[in-house]
C-alpha positions in Angstrom: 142.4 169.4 69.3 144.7 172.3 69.7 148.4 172.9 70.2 150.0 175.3 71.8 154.0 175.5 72.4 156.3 177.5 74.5 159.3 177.5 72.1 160.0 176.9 68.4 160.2 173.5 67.8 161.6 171.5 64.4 160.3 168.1 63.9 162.0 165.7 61.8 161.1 162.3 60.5 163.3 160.1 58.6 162.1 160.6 55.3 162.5 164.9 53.5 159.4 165.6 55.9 160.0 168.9 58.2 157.5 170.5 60.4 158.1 173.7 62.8 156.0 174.5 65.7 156.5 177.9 66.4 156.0 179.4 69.9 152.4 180.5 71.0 151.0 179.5 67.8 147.9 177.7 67.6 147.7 174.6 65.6 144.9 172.3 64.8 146.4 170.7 61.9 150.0 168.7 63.3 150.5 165.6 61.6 150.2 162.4 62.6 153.9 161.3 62.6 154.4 164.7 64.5 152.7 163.8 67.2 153.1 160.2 67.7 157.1 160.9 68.0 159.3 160.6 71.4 160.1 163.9 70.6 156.9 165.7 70.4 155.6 163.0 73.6 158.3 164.5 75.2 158.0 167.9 75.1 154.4 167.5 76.0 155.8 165.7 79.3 157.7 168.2 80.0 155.0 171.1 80.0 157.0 172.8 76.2 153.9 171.7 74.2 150.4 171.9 75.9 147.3 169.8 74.5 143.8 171.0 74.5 140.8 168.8 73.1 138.6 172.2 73.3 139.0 175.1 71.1 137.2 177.8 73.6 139.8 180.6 73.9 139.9 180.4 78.4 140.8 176.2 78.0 143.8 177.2 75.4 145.0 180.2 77.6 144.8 178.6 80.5 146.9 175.8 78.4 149.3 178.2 77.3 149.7 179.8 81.4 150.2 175.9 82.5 153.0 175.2 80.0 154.8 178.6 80.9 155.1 177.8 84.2 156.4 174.1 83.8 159.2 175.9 81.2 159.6 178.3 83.4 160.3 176.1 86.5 163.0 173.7 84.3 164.8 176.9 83.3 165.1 177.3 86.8 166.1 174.1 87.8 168.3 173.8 85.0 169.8 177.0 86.0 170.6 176.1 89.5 172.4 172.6 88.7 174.9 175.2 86.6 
């Protein structure tokens, strides 16, 4: 499995545990409590974090292109309702 993000990203659980996903960064190795959170379930709904089960290079950029364009398309709404 590979991870991909569109932005930095902190995760915090509710013990001293920290973990930063940084933007276009590909990570195999997220921890469990990472990515069984709202948070990080969240930003994968929203297109911010993009999952791939393949490690081929065209399925993670085409991963990475796919997340773009949904954080790209919020900014816009986002920018429109101010």
């Amino acid at each position: 499995m590979v991870i991909v993000s569109s932005k930095n990203v902190l995760f915090r659980n509710s013990g001293p545990e920290k973990y930063l996903l940084k933007k276009n960064e590909f990570r195999t190795d997220v921890p469990a409590w990472v990515r069984e959170s709202w948070y990080f379930k969240a930003l994968v709904n929203d297109g911010s974090i993009s999952i791939s089960d393949s490690t081929s290079d065209p399925v993670v950029e085409v991963a990475m292109e796919k997340a773009e364009v949904k954080a790209t398309a919020k900014r816009k709404r986002t920018e429109k309702k101010e």
